[in-house]
C-alpha positions in Angstrom: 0.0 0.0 0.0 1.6 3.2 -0.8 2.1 5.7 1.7 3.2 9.3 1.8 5.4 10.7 4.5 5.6 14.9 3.8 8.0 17.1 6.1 9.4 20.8 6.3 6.8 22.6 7.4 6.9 25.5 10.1 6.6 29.5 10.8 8.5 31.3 8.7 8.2 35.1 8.1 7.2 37.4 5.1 9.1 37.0 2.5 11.2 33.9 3.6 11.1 30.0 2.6 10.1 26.4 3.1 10.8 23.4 1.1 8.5 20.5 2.0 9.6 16.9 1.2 7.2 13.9 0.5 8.4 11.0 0.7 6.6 8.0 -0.9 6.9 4.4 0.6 5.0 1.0 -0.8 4.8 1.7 -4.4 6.4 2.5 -8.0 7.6 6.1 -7.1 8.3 6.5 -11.0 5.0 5.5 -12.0 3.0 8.4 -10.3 2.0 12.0 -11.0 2.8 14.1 -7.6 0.9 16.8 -6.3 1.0 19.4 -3.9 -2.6 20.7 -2.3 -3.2 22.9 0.5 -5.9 23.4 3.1 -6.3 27.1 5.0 -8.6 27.2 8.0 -12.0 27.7 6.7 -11.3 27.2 3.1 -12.0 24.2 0.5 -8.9 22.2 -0.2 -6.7 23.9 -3.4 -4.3 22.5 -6.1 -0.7 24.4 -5.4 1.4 21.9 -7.6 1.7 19.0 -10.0 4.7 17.3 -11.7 4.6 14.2 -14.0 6.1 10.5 -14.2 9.7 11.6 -15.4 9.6 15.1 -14.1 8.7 16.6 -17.4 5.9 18.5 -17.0 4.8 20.3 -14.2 1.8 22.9 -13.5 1.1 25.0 -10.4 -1.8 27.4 -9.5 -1.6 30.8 -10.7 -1.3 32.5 -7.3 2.6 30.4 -6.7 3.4 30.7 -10.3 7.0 32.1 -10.1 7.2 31.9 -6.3 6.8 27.5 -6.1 8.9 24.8 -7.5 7.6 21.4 -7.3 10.2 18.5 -7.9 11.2 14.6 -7.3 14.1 12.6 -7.1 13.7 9.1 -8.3 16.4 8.0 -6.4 15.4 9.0 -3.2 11.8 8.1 -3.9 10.8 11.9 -2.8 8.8 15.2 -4.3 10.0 18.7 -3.0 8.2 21.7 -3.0 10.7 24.7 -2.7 8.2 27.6 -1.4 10.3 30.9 -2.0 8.8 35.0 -1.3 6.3 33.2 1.0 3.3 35.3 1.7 0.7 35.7 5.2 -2.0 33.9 2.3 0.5 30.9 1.8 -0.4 30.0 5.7 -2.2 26.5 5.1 -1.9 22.5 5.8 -0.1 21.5 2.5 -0.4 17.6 1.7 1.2 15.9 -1.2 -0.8 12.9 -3.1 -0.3 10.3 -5.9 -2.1 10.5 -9.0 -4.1 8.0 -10.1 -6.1 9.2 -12.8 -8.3 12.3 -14.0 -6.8 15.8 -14.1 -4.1 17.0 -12.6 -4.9 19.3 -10.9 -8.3 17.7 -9.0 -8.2 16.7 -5.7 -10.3 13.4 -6.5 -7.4 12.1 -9.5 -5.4 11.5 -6.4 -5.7 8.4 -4.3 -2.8 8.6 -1.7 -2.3 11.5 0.3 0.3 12.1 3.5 -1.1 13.5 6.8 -0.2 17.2 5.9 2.5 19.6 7.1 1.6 22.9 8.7 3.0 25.8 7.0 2.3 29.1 8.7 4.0 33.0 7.2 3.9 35.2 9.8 3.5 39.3 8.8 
């Protein structure tokens, strides 16, 4: 059964940055599409992040564009998400998930997900 393991979160100020790791256990690492999603207190569940099999091709939402990098490491079995110029808005549980199918950036094309890591950006 595959299982995702994410770590790196904490309280970072304005302007500084985080890079969460996911690490993925009980599976083909190669064979799934990562994402990123993140959950604010009171707010429905958003995309941040995708990246593909190889690496190839990734998409974010428009609000990180420039800011996020999403990543993996085949060899280490592990995605990254490099949060830089973090912003007071960015303050949300993030949790990485495995695709299984659908688009890539929906919530339901993802069957695994880790236990979330809190990220909080302090003003």
């Amino acid at each position: 059964q595959v299982r995702l393991v994410e770590s790196g979160g904490g309280l970072v100020q304005t302007g500084g940055s985080l890079r969460l790791s996911c690490e993925f256990f009980g599976g083909t690492f190669g064979a799934y599409t990562m994402g990123w999603f993140r959950q604010a207190p009171g707010k429905e569940q958003e995309f941040v992040a995708t990246i593909s099999y190889g690496g190839a091709t990734t998409d974010y939402v428009d609000s990180v564009k420039g800011r996020f990098t999403i990543s993996r490491d085949g060899a280490k079995d592990t995605s990254y998400l490099q949060m830089n110029r973090l912003k007071p808005e960015d303050t949300a549980v993030y949790y990485c998930a495995a695709r299984t199918g659908g688009p890539r950036n929906s919530a339901t094309s993802y069957s695994f997900w880790g236990q979330g890591t809190q990220v909080t950006v302090s003003s």
